[in-house]
C-alpha positions as CSV (number, residue, x, y, z in Angstrom):
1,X,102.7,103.2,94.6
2,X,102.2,99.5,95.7
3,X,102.4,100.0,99.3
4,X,98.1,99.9,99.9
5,X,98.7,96.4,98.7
6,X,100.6,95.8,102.5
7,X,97.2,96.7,103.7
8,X,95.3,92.8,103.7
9,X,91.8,94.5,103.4
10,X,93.1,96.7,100.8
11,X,94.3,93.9,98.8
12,X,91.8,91.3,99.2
13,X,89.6,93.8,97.2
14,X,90.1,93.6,93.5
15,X,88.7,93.3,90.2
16,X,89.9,91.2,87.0
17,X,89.4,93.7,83.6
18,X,87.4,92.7,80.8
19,X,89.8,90.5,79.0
20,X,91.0,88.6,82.5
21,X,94.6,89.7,81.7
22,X,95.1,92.2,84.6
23,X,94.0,92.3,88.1
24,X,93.0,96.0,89.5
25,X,93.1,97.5,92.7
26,X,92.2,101.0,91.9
27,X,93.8,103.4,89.1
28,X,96.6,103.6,90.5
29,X,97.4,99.8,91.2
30,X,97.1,96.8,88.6
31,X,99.3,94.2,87.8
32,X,99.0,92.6,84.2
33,X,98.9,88.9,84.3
34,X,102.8,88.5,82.8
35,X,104.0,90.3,86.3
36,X,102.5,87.4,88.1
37,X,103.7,85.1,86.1
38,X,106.8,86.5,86.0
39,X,107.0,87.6,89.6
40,X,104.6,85.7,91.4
41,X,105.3,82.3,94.0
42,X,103.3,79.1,93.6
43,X,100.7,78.9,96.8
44,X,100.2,75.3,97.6
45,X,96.8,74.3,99.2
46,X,98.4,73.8,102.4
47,X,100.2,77.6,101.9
48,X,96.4,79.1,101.0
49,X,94.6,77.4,104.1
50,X,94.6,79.6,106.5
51,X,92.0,80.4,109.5
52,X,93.1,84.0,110.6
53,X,92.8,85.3,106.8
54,X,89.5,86.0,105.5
55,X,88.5,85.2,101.9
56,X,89.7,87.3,99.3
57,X,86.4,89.6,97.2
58,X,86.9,90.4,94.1
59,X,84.5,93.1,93.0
């Protein structure tokens, strides 16, 4: 189910629902903001510069 999200121009495009609690990739794919929490890593500012990846869209 998650595997688009290996895909970097899959997963750079996203949207946040209504109430900002869950990101969405498509119907299929959406994490709710307690799996991040839960499950995500801490990206320092020195982990999120980066010149070979473009800018994240959300939509």
């Amino acid at each position: 189910m998650f595997t688009p999200l290996q895909n970097p121009s899959f997963c750079r495009v996203f949207k946040v629902n209504e109430s900002g609690y869950r990101i969405i990739w498509n119907d299929e794919i959406n994490l709710s903001e307690y799996e991040l929490w839960k499950n995500g890593e801490k990206v320092t500012e020195a982990d999120n510069v980066s010149s070979s990846m473009p800018e994240t869209q959300a939509v």
